[in-house]
C-alpha beads as a LAMMPS data file, in Angstrom:
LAMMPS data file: protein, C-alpha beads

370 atoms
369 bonds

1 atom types
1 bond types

-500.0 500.0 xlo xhi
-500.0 500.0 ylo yhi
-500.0 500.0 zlo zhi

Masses

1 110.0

Atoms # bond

1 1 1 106.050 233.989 275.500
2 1 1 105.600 236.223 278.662
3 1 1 109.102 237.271 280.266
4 1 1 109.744 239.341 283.111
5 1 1 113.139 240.286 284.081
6 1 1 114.609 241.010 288.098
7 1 1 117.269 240.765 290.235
8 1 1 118.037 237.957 292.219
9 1 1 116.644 239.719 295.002
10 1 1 113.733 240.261 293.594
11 1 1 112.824 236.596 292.863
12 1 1 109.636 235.824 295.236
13 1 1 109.379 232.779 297.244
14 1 1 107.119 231.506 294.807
15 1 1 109.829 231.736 292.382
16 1 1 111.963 229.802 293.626
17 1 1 110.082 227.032 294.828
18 1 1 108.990 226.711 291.302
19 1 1 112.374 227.061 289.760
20 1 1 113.662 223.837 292.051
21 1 1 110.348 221.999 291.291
22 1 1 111.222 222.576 287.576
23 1 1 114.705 220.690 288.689
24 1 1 113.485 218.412 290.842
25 1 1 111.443 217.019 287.854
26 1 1 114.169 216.218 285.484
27 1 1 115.581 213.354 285.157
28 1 1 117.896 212.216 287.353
29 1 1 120.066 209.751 285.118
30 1 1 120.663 209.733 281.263
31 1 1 121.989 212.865 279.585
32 1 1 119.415 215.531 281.561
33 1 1 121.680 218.088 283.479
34 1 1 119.000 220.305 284.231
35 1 1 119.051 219.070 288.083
36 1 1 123.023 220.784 288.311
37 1 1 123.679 222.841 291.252
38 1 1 124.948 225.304 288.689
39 1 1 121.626 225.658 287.251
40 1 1 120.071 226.016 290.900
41 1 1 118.226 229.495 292.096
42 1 1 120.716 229.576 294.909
43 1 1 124.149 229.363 292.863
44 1 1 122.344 232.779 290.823
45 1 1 121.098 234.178 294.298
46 1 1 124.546 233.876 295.563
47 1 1 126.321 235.203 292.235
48 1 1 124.087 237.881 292.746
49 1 1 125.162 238.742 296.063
50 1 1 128.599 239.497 295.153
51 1 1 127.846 241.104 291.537
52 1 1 125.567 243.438 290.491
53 1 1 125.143 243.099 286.464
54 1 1 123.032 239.024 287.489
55 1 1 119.322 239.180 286.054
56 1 1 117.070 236.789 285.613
57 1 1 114.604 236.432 283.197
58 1 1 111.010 234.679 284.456
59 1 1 109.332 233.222 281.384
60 1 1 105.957 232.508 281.407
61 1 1 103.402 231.386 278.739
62 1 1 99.565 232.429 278.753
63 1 1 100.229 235.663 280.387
64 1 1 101.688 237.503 283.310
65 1 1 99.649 235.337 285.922
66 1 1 100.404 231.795 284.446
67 1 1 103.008 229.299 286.001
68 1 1 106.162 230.216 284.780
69 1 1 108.042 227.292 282.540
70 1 1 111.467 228.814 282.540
71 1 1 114.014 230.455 284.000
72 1 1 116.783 232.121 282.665
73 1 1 119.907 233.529 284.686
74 1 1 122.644 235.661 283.245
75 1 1 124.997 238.719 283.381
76 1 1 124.985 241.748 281.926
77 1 1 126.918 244.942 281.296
78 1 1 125.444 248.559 280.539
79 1 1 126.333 248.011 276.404
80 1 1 124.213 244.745 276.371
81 1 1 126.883 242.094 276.414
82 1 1 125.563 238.682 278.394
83 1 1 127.128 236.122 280.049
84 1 1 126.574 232.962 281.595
85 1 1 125.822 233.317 285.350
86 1 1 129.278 232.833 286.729
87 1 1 131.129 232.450 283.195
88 1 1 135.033 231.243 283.675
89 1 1 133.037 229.166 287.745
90 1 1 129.726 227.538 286.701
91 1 1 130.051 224.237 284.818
92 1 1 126.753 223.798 283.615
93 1 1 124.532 226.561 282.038
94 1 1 121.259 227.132 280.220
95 1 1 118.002 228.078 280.701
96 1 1 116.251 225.854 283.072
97 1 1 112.835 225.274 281.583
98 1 1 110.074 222.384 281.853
99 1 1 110.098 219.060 279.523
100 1 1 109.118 219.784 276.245
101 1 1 108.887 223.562 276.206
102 1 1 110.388 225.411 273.094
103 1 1 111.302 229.791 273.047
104 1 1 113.172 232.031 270.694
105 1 1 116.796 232.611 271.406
106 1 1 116.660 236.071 269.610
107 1 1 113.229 236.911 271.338
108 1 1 114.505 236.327 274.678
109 1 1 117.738 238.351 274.382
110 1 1 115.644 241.512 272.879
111 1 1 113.305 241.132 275.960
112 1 1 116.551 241.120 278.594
113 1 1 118.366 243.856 276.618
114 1 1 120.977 241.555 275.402
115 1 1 123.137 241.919 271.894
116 1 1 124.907 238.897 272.564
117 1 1 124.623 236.486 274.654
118 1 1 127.972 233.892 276.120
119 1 1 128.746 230.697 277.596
120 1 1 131.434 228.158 277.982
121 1 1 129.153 225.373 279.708
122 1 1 126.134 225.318 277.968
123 1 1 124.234 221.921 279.187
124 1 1 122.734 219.463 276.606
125 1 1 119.275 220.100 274.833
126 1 1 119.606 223.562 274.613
127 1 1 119.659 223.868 271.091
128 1 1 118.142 227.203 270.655
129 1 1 121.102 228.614 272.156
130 1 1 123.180 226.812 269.449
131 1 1 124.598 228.534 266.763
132 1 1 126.764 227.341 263.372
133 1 1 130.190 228.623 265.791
134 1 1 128.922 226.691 269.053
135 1 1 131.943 223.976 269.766
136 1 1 130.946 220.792 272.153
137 1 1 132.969 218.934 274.759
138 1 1 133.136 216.017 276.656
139 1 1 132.045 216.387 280.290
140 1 1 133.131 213.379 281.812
141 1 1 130.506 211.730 284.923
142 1 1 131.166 209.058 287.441
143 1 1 127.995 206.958 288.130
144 1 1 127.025 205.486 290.952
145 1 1 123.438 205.857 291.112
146 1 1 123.502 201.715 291.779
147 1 1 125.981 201.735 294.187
148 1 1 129.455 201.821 295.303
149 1 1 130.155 198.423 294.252
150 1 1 128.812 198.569 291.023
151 1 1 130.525 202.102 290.277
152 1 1 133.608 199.933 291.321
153 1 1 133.135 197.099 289.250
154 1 1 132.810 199.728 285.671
155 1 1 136.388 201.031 286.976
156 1 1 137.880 197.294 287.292
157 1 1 136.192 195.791 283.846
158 1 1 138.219 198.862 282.320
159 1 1 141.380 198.756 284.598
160 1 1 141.365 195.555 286.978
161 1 1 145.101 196.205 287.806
162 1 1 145.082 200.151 287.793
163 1 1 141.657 200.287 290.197
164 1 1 143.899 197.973 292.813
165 1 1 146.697 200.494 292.531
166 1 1 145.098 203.632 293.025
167 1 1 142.774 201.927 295.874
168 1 1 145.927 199.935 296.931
169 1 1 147.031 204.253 297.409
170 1 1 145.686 204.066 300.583
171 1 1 147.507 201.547 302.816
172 1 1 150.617 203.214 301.636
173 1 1 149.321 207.009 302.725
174 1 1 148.580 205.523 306.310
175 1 1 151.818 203.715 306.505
176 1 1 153.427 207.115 305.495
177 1 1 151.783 209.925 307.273
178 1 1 148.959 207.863 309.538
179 1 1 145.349 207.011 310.054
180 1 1 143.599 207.896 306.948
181 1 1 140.101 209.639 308.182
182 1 1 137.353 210.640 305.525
183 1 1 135.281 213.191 306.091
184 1 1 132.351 213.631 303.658
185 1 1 130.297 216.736 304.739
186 1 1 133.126 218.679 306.377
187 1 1 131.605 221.580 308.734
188 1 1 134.878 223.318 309.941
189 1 1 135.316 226.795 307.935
190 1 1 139.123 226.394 308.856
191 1 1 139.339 223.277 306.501
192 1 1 137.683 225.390 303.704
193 1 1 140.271 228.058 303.899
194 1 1 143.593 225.001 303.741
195 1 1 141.596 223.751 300.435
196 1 1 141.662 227.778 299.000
197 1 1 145.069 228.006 300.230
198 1 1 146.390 224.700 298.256
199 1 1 144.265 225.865 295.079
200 1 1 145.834 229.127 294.907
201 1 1 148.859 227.600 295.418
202 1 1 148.148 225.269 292.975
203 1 1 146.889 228.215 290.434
204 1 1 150.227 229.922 290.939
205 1 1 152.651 227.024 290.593
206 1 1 150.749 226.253 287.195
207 1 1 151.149 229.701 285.800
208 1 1 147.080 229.723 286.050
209 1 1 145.069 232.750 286.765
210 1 1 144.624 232.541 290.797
211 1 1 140.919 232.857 291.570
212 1 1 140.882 233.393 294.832
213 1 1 143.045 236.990 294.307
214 1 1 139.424 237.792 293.827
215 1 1 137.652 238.600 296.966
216 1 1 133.944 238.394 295.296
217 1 1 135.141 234.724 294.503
218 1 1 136.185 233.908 297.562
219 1 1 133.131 235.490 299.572
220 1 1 130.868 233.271 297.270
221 1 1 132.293 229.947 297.819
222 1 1 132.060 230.867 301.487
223 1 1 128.913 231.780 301.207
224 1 1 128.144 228.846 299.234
225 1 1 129.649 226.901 302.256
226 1 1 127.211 227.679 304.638
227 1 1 124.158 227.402 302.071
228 1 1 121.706 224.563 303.063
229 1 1 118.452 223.925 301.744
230 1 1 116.426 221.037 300.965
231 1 1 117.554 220.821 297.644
232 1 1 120.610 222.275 297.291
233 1 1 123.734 222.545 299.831
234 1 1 127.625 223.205 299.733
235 1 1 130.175 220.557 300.280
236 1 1 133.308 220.313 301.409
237 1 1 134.887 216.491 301.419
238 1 1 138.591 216.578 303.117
239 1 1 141.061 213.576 303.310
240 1 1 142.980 213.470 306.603
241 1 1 146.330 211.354 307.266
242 1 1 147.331 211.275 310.905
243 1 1 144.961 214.447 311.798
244 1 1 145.981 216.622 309.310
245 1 1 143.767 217.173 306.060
246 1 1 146.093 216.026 303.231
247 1 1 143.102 216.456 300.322
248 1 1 139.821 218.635 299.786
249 1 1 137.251 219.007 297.702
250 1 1 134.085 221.430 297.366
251 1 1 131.467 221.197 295.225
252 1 1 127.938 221.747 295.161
253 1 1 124.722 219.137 295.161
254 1 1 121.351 218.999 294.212
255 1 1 119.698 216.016 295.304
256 1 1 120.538 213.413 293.123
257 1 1 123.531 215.184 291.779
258 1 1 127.342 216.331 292.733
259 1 1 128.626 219.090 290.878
260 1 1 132.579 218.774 291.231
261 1 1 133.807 221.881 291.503
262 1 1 137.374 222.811 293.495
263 1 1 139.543 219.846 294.341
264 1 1 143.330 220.208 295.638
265 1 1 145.284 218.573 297.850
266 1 1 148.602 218.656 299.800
267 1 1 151.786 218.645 297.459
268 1 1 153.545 216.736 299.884
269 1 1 151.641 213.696 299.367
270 1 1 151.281 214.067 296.021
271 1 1 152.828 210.525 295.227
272 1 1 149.949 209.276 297.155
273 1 1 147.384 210.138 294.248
274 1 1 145.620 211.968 297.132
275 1 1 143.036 213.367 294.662
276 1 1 141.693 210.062 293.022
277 1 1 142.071 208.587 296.337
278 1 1 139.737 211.906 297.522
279 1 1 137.305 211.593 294.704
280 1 1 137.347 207.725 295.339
281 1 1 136.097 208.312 298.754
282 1 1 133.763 210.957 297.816
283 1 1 132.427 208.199 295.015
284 1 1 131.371 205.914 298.221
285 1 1 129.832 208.781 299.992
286 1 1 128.016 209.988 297.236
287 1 1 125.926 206.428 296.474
288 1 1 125.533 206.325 300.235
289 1 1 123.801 209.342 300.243
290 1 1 121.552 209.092 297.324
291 1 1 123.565 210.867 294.620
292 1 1 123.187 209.173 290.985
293 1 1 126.194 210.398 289.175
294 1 1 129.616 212.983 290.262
295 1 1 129.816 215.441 287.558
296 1 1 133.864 216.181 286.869
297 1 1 133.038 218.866 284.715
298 1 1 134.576 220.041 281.202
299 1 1 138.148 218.425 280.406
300 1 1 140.306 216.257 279.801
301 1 1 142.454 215.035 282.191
302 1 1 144.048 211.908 283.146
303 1 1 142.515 211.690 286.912
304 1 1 139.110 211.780 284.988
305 1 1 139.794 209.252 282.334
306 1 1 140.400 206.722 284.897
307 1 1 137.221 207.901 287.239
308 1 1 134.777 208.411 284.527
309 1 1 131.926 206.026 283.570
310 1 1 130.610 208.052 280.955
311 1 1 130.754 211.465 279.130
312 1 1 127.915 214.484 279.116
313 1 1 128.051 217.201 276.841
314 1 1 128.586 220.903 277.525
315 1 1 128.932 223.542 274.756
316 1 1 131.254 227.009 274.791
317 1 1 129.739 229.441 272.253
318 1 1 127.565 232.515 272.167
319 1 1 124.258 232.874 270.414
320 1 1 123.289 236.896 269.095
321 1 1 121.190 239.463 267.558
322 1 1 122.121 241.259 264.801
323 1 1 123.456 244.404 266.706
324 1 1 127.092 246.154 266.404
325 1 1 127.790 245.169 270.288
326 1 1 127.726 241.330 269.206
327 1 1 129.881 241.749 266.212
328 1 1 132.533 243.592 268.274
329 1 1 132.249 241.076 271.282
330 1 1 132.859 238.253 268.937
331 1 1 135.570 240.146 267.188
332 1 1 137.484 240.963 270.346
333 1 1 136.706 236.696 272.022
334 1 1 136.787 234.844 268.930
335 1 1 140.825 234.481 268.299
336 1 1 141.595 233.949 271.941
337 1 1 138.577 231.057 272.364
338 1 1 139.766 229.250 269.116
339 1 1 143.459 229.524 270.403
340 1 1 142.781 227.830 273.344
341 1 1 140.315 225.102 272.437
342 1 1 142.767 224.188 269.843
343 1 1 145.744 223.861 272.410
344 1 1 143.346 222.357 275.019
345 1 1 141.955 219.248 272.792
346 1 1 145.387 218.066 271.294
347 1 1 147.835 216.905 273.490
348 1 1 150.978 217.415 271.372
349 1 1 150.047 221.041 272.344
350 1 1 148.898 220.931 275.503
351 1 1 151.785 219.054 277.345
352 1 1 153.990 222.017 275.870
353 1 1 151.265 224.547 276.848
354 1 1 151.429 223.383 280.365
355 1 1 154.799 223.593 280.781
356 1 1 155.173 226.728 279.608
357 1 1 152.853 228.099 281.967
358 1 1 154.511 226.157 285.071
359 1 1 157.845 227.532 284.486
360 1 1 155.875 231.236 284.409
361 1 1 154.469 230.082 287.482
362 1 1 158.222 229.234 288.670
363 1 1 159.242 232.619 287.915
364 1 1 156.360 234.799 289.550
365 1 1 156.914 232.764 292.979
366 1 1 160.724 233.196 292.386
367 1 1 160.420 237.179 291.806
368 1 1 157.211 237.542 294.620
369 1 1 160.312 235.785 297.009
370 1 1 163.107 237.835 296.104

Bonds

1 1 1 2
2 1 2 3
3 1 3 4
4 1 4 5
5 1 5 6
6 1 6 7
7 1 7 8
8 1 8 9
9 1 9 10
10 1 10 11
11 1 11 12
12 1 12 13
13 1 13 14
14 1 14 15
15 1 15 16
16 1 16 17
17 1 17 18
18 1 18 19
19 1 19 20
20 1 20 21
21 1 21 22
22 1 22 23
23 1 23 24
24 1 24 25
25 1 25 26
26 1 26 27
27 1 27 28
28 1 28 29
29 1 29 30
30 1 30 31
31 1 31 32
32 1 32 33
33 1 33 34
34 1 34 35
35 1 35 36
36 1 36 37
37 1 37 38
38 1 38 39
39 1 39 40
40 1 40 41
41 1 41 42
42 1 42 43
43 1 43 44
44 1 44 45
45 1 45 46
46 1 46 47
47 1 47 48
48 1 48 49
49 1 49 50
50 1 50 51
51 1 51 52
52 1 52 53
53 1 53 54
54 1 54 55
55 1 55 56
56 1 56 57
57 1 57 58
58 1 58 59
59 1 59 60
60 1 60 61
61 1 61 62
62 1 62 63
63 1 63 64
64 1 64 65
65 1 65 66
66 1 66 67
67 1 67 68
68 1 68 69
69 1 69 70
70 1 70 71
71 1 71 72
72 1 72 73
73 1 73 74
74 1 74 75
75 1 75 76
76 1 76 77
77 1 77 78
78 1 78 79
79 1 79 80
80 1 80 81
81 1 81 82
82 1 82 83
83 1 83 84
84 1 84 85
85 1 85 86
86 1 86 87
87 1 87 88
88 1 88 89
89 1 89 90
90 1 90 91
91 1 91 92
92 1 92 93
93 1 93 94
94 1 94 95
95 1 95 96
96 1 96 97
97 1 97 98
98 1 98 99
99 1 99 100
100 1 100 101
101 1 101 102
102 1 102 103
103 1 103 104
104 1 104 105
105 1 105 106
106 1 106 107
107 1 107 108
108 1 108 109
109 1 109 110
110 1 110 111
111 1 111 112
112 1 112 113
113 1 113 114
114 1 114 115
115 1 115 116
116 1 116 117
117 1 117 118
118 1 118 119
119 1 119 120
120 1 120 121
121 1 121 122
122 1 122 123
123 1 123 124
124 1 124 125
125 1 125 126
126 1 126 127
127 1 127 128
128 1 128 129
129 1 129 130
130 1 130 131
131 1 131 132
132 1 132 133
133 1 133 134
134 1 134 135
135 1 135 136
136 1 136 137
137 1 137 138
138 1 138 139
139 1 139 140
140 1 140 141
141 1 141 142
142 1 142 143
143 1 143 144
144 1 144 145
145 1 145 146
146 1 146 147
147 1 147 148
148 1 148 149
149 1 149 150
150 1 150 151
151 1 151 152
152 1 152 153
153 1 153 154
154 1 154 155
155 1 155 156
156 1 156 157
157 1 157 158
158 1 158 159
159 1 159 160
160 1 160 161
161 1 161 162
162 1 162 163
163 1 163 164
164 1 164 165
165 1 165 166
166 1 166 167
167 1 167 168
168 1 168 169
169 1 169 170
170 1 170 171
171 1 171 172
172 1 172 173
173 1 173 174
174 1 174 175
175 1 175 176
176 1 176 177
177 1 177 178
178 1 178 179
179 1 179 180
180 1 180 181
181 1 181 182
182 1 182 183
183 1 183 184
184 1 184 185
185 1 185 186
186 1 186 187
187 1 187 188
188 1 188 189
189 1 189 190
190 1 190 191
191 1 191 192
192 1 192 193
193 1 193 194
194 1 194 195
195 1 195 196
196 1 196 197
197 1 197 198
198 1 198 199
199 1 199 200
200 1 200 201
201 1 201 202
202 1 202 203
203 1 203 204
204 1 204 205
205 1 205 206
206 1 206 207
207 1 207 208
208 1 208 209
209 1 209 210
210 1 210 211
211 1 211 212
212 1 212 213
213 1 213 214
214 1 214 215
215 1 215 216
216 1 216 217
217 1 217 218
218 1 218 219
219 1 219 220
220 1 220 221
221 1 221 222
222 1 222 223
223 1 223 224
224 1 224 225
225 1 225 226
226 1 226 227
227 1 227 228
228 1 228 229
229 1 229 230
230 1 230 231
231 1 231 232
232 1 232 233
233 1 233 234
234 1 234 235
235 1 235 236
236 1 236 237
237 1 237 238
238 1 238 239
239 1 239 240
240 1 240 241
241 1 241 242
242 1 242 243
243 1 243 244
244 1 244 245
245 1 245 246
246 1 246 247
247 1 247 248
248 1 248 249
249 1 249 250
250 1 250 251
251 1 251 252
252 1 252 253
253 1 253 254
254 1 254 255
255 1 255 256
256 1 256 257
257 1 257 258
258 1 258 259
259 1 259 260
260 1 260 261
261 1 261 262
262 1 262 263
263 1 263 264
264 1 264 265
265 1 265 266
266 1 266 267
267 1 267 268
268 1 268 269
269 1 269 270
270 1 270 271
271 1 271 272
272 1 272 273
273 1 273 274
274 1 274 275
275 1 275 276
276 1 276 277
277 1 277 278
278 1 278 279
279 1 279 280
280 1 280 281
281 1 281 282
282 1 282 283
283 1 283 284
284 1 284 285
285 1 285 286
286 1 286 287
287 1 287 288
288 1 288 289
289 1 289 290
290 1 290 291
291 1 291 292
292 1 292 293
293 1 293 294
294 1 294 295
295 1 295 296
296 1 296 297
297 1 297 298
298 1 298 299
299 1 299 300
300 1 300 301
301 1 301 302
302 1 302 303
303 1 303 304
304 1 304 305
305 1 305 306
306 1 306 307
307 1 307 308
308 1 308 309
309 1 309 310
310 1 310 311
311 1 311 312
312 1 312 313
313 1 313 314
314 1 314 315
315 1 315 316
316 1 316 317
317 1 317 318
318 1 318 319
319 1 319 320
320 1 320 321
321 1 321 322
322 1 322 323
323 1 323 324
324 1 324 325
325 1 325 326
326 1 326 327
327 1 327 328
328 1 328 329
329 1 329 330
330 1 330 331
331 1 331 332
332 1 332 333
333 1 333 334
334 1 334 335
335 1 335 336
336 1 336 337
337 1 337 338
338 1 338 339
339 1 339 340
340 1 340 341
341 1 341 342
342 1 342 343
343 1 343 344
344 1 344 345
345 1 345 346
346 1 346 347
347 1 347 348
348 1 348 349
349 1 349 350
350 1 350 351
351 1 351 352
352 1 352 353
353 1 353 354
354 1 354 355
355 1 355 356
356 1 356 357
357 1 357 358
358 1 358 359
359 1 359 360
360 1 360 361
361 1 361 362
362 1 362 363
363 1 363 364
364 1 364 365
365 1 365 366
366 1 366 367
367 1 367 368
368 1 368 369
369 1 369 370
């Protein structure tokens, strides 16, 4: 195995081209995530625009001047600690390699200088990354790769009379607040900044970690905005009730595939369901234009349970060498990880959890006011 290791930057044209072709030739139903936007050369170009630890390793086999097979993005700082491309943002990562081929976890971290290497998304069939303390979760997907109808029809054979309420969610938002407009591929910047607006909003009044407070964040999802290529593009899908957008989402898309990514809406309407009714509408768009399945990414919530056809796999973990940075990485993540996958997958603790943090939330904007 041949690697070569850059910068974003330095990633030639032919590069690229060959890093989407390795996408393009996945497939596009089943369990096969390797077509996520996540996973794309542009999410790692952009990343790499706003940080300066991204690398990416170019693997090759048969020598230097061979077609490469893989691709590997990651982070890394000066003591040799990795991380997934976006760790804590991207919802699906890996190495992105052709069918079939096989490498050495351990090899490829000694060739890009890594003692450790970390991810909380790791995508299906990656099992050289897996190690004996790798954890999996569900990843729930909506399908509707044969249509909107048929997508439908899944939701109503497991919920006839809760699919008529939450599409029934719609007459009452236009009785309430007015025409309800959809827009799919939203172009207006100014509609970008009302869905950051309502997520940090939304991040504060949940006592969760506001990631827009971080300008490199911020500058990436705009930049993400206005990326368009053939295979990959940004998009924002808002909700508007008498003019005004009451619900937004962005994500990012390949070409068979929606990667969900930041949804929020207006509290106002909030007894609207305004985000299922969002997703909903983005479900309809999506089979219209092509898309086989909505990935909701990582978690369990009840807005998924009811959209969901089926469930992917994604797996948090870290595969290492044996080197003294790896044992003291693990030392320092390990107790905090375990704490919160344990709260996260039983709700006796998580209801609790969540309140906890929304009265925290309470306070902040209480104390910020006063």
């Amino acid at each position: 195995m041949d690697i070569d290791v850059c910068r974003p930057d330095g990633l030639t044209a032919s590069d690229r081209a060959a890093w989407t072709a390795i996408q393009r030739a996945a497939p596009q139903h089943g369990s096969s995530q390797m077509a996520n936007a996540f996973l794309s050369p542009e999410f790692a170009m952009a990343v790499g625009h706003w940080r300066r630890d991204v690398r990416i390793a170019v693997l090759r086999e048969g020598g230097r001047h061979s077609e490469p097979v893989g691709y590997f993005p990651y982070q890394r700082t000066a003591t040799g600690v990795g991380r997934a491309v976006g760790l804590g943002l991207s919802d699906c990562q890996g190495l992105v390699h052709r069918p079939g081929f096989r490498w050495d976890a351990r090899e490829l971290l000694a060739a890009c200088g890594l003692a450790i290497w970390e991810f909380d998304h790791l995508a299906e069939g990656q099992s050289a990354f897996e190690q004996a303390d790798t954890e999996s979760f569900p990843s729930p997907v909506m399908d509707v790769g044969d249509g909107w109808d048929a997508y439908i029809a899944q939701l109503r054979q497991r919920s006839a009379r809760g699919t008529r309420t939450k599409l029934g969610q719609e007459r009452k938002l236009a009785r309430a607040a007015g025409e309800v407009r959809y827009v799919h591929d939203e172009r207006d910047p100014a509609a970008l900044r009302t869905l950051m607006e309502w997520k940090s909003a939304q991040y504060r009044r949940t006592g969760r970690s506001d990631r827009f407070a971080h300008p490199w964040i911020t500058g990436l999802v705009e930049e993400l905005f206005h990326t368009r290529t053939e295979s990959f593009s940004g998009l924002l899908s808002v909700l508007y009730a008498g003019g005004r957008p009451v619900a937004a989402h962005f994500g990012l898309r390949t070409e068979h595939l929606l990667a969900c990514w930041f949804p929020a809406y207006d509290p106002a309407v909030a007894k609207y369901s305004p985000g299922v009714m969002l997703h909903l509408r983005m479900a309809r768009g999506a089979a219209e234009d092509g898309i086989a399945y909505l990935d909701l990414g990582r978690g369990q919530r009840q807005h998924k349970d009811f959209l969901k056809t089926r469930e992917l796999s994604v797996s948090e973990g870290w595969v290492t060498r044996r080197h003294p940075v790896a044992l003291a990485h693990q030392a320092r993540r390990a107790p905090a990880r375990v704490l919160r996958n344990t709260v996260v997958s039983r709700p006796e603790l998580r209801r609790p959890a969540d309140r906890l943090l929304k009265s925290a939330g309470r306070f902040r904007t209480w104390r910020s006011a006063s």
